[in-house]
KOLTI-765173 format. One record per atom (N, C-alpha, C): residue in one letter; atom name; x negated, y, z. Coordinates in nm, 2 decimals, padded with zeros to 4 digits, always signed. Atoms other than C-alpha are relative to their C-alpha. Layout:
BEGIN
NUDO rest atom   east  north     up
NUDO    A   CA      X      Y      Z
...
***
This chain:
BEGIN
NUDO rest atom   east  north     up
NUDO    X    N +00.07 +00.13 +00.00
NUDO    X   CA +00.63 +00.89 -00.59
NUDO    X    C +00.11 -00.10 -00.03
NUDO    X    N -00.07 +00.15 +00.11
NUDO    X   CA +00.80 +00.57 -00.80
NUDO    X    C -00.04 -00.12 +00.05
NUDO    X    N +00.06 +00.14 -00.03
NUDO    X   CA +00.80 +00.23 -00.67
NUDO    X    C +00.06 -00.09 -00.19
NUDO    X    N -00.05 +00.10 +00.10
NUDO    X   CA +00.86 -00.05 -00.99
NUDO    X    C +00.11 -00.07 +00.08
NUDO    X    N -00.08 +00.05 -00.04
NUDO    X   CA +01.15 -00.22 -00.95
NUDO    X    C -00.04 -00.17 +00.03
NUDO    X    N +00.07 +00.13 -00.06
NUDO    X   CA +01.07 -00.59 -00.77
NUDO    X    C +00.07 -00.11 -00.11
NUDO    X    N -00.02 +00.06 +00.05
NUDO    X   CA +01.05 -00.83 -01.02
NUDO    X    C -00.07 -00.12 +00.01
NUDO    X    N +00.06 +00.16 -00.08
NUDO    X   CA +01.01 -01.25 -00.92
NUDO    X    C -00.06 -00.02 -00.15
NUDO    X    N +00.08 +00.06 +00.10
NUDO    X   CA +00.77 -01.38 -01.21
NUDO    X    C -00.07 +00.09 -00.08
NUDO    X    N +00.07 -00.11 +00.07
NUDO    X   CA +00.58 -01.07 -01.31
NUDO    X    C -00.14 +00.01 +00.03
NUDO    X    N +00.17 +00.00 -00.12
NUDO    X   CA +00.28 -01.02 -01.03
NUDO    X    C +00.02 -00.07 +00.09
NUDO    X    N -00.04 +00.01 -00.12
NUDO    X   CA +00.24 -01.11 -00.71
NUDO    X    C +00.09 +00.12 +00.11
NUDO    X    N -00.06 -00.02 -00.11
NUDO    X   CA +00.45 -00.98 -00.41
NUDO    X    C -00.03 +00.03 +00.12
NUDO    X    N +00.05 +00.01 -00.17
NUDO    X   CA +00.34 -00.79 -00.10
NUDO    X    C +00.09 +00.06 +00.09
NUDO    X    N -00.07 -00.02 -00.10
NUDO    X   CA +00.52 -00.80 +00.22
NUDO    X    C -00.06 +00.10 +00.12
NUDO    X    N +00.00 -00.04 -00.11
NUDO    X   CA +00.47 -00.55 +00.49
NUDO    X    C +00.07 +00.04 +00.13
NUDO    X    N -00.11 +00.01 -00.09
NUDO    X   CA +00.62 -00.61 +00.82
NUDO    X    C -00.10 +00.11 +00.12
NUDO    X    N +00.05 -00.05 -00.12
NUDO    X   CA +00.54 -00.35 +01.13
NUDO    X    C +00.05 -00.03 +00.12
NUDO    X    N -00.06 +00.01 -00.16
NUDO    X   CA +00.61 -00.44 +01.49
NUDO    X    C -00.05 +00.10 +00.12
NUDO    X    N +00.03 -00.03 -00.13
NUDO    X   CA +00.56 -00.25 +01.80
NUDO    X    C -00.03 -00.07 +00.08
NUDO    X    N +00.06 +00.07 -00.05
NUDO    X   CA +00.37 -00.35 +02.09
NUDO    X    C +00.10 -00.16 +00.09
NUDO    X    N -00.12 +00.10 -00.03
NUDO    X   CA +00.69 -00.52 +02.22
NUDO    X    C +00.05 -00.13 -00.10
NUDO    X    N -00.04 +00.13 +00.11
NUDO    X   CA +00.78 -00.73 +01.90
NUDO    X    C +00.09 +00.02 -00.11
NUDO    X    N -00.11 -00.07 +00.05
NUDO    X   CA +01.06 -00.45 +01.78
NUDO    X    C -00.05 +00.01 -00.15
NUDO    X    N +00.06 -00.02 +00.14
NUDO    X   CA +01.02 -00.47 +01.40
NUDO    X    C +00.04 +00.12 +00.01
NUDO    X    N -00.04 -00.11 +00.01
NUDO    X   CA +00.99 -00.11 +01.31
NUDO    X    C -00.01 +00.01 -00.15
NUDO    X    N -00.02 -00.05 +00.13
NUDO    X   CA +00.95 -00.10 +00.94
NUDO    X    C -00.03 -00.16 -00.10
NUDO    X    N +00.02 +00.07 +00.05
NUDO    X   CA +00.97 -00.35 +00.68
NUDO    X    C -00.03 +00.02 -00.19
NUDO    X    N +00.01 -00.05 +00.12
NUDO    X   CA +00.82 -00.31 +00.30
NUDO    X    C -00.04 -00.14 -00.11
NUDO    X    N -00.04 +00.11 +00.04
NUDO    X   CA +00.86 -00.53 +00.04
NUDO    X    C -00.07 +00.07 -00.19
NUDO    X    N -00.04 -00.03 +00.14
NUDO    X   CA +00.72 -00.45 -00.32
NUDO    X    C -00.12 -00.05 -00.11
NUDO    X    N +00.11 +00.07 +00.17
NUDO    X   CA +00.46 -00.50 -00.66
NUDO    X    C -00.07 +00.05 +00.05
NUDO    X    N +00.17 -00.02 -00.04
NUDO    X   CA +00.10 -00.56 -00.61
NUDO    X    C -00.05 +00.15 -00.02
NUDO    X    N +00.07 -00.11 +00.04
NUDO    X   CA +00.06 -00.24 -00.81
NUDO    X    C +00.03 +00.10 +00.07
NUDO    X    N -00.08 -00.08 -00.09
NUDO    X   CA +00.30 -00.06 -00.57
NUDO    X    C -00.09 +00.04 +00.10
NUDO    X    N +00.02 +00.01 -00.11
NUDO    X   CA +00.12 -00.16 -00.27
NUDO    X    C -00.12 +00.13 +00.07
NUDO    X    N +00.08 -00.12 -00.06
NUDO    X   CA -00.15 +00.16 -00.25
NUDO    X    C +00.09 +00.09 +00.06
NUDO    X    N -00.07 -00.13 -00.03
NUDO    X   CA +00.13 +00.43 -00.23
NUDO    X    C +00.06 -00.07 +00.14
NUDO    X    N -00.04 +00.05 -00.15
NUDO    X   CA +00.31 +00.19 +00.05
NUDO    X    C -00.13 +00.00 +00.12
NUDO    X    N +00.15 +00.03 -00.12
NUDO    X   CA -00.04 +00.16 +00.25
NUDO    X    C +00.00 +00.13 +00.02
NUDO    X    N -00.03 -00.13 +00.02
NUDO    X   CA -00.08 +00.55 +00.18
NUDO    X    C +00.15 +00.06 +00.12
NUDO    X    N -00.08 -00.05 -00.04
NUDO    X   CA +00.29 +00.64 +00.32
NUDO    X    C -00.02 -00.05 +00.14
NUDO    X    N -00.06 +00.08 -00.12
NUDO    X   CA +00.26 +00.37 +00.63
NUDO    X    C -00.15 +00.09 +00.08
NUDO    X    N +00.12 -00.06 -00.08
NUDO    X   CA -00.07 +00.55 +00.73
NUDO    X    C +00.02 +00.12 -00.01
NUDO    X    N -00.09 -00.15 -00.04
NUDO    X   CA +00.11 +00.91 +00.73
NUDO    X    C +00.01 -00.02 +00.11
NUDO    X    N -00.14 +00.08 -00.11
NUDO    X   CA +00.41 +00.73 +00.92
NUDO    X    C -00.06 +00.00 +00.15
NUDO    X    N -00.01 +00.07 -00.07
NUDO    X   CA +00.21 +00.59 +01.15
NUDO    X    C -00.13 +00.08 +00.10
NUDO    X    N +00.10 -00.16 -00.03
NUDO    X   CA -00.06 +00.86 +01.20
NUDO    X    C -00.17 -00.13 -00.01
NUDO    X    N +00.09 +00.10 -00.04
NUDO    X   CA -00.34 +00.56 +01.14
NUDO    X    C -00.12 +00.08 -00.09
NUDO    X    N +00.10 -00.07 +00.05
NUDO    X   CA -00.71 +00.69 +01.07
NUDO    X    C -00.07 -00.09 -00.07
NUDO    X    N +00.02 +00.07 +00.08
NUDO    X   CA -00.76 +00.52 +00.77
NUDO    X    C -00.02 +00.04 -00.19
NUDO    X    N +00.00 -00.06 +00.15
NUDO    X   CA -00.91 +00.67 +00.40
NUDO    X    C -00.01 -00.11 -00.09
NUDO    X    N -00.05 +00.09 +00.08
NUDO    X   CA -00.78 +00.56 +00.10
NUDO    X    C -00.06 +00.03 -00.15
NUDO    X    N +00.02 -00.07 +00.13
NUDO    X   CA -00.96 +00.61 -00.25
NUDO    X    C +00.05 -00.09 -00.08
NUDO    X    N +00.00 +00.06 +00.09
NUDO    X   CA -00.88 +00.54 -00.55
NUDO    X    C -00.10 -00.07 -00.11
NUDO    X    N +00.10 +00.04 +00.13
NUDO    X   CA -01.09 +00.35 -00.86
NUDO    X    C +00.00 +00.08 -00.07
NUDO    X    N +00.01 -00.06 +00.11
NUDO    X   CA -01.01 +00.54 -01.06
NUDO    X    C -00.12 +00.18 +00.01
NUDO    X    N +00.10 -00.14 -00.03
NUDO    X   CA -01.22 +00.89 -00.87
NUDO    X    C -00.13 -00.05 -00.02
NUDO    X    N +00.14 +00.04 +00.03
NUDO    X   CA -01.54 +00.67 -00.89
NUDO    X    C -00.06 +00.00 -00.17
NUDO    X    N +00.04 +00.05 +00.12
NUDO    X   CA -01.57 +00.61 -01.26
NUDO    X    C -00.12 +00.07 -00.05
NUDO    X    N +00.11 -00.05 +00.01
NUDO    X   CA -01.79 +00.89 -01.30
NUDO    X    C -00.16 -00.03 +00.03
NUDO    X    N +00.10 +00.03 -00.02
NUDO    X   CA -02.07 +00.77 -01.15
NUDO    X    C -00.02 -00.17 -00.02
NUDO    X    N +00.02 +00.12 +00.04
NUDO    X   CA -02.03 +00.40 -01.25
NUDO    X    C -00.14 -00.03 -00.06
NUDO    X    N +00.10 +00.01 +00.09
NUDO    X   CA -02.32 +00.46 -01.50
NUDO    X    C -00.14 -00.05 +00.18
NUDO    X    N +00.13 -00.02 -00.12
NUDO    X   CA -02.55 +00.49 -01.12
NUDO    X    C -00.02 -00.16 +00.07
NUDO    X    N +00.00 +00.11 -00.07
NUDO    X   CA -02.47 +00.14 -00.99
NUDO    X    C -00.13 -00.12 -00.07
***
């Protein structure tokens, strides 16, 4: 898995900060809008969070149904 390298005037920029229930930052993520599935993806491994993730792109088949 490939992140893009962070580039200021290209997309937007998303920040993900994690804290513990105390306040302890435990992870911080930083990268391109287009990035941001595989980071959400990895942080919900990480973090064991029961959370499904599809893509657009598995739907397209049935587009024609909507």
């Amino acid at each position: 898995m490939t992140f893009s390298k962070i580039r200021m005037g290209e997309e937007e920029l998303f920040e993900t900060i994690v804290y513990d229930q105390y306040g302890t930052r435990l992870e911080r993520w930083k990268c391109m809008k287009k990035d941001f599935p595989k980071v959400v993806k990895i942080l919900t491994n990480k973090f064991g969070l029961k959370m499904v993730i599809k893509d657009k792109k598995e739907d397209l088949d049935l587009d024609w149904a909507k």
